[in-house]
N, C-alpha and C positions, 0 to 999 in steps of 0.2 A: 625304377628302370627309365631308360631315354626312350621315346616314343613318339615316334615320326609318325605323323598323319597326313596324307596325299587327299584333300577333298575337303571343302570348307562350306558344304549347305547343308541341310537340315542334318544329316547322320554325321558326318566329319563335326559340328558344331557341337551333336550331343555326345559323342566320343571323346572329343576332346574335355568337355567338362565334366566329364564320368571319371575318367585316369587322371582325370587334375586332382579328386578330390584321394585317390591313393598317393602313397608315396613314387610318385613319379614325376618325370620331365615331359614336356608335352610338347613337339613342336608342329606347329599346326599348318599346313601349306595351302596354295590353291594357284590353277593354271597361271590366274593373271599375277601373279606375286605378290610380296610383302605388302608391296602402301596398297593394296584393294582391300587388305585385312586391319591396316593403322585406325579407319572410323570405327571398327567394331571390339578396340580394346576391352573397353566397359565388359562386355559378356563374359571375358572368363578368369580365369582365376591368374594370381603373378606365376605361379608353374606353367603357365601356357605361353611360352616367347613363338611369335610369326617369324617361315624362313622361307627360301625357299622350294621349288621341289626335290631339285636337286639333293639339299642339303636332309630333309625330310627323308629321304629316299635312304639313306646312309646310318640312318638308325638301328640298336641293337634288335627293337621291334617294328616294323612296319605295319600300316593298315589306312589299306586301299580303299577309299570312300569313294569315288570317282562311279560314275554312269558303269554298265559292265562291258561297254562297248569299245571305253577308253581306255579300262584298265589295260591289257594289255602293253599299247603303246607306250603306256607312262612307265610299265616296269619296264620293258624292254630299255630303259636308259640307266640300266645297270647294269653292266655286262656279266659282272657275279655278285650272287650277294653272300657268298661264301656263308654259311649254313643260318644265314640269320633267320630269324622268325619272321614270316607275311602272313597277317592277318586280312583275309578277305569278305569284305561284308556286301560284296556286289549281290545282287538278283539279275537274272537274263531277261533283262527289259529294253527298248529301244526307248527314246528319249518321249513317244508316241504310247506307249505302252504294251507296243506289239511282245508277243513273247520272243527272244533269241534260240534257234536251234542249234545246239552245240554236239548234238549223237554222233560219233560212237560215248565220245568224252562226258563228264559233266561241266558245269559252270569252275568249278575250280579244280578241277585238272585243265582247264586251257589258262586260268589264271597260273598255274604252277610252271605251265610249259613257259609262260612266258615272266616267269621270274628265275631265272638260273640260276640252280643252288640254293633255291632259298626253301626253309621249312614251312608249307605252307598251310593255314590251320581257314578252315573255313568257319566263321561266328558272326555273332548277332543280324544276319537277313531274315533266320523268320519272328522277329521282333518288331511290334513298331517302334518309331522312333521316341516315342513319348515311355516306353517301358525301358528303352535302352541304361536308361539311370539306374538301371537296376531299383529303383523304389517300387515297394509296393503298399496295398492299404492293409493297415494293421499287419498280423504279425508273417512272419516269413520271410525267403530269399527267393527273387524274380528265377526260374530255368533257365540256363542260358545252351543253348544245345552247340555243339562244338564237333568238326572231323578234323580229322590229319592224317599222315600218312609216317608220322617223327615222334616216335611215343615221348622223348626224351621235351619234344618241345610241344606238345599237347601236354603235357605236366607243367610244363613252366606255366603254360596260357593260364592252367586252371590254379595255380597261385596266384597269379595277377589277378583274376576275376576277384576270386570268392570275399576276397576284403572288403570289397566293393558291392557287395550285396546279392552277389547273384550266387546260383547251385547251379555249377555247370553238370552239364550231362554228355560223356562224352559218345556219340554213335559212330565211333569206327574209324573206316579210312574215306578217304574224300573220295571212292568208287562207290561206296555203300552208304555213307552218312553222309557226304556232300550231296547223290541223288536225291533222297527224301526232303533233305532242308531247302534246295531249288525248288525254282516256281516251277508246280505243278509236283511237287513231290510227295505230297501229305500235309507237311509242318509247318507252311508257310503262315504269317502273321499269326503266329501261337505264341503265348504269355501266360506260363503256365507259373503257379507261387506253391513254392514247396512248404510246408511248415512243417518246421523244429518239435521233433518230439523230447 
């Protein structure tokens, strides 16, 4: 799959090297463009070409690594994404680490409101970044917890994962399983390793 990534620091960096190692295209973006990404070639795999956001934005998959403050604005430079897949991995954090209030909504339904049309699957925030690779020690596959609201494309999401090492878990719609996975919800920085019976 093509896979457009909007965010190029710690989480966008290990996303992008997670989906490089499945059969996938990876294009990896960030505010200030391409040549701010040209010195950090070395880090990822030749599946990972630098674009820009634009172009990143235009993916069959999207996944928005960006601050949760920003995301919004940055989708909103789509006008439709005509039913593609958004992958949301924000926490409602300011840049301070204040928490964001988003009530009545959660954290991705304001992301959804502000991607039009697009299928929006809320994954990996209550992950740290270092489990994001889906590796774990010794045997099993990392939990990877997942909402959406597009059963059709929460099925897709949990094919792309599971090659990749993880056991999604899927909890619902992004009213009921986006709640718990935001900060303050329950599940937050949970890294749970399923084992293979």
């Amino acid at each position: 799959m093509e896979i457009g990534i909007v965010g190029a620091g710690t989480v966008g960096t290990v996303l992008a090297q997670t989906f490089a190692r499945g059969d996938n295209q990876v294009k990896l973006s960030r505010h200030s463009g391409v040549a701010s990404l040209v010195p950090r070639r070395a880090e990822f795999s030749p599946k990972v070409t630098f674009v820009e956001v634009e172009v990143a934005l235009q993916q069959p998959l999207v996944i928005i690594a960006v601050p949760f403050e920003q995301a919004p604005v940055v989708l909103r430079q789509v006008a439709d994404y005509d039913q593609r897949i958004v992958v949301d991995v924000t926490n409602q954090f300011t840049a301070d680490f204040k928490k964001i209030k988003t009530a009545p909504l959660t954290g991705s339904e304001v992301v959804a409101q502000a991607a039009h049309n697009a299928r929006v699957i809320k994954a990996f925030n209550t992950l740290p970044p270092k489990f994001m690779d889906g590796h774990v020690v010794g045997e099993g596959r990392r939990v990877l917890f997942y909402a959406g609201d597009d059963v059709a494309a929460k099925k897709a999401f949990a094919a792309l994962v599971r090659p990749l090492n993880f056991r999604p878990v899927n909890l619902g719609k992004l009213r009921h399983g986006g709640s718990v996975m935001q900060v303050g919800g329950g599940l937050g920085n949970t890294h749970f390793v399923q084992i293979e019976e």
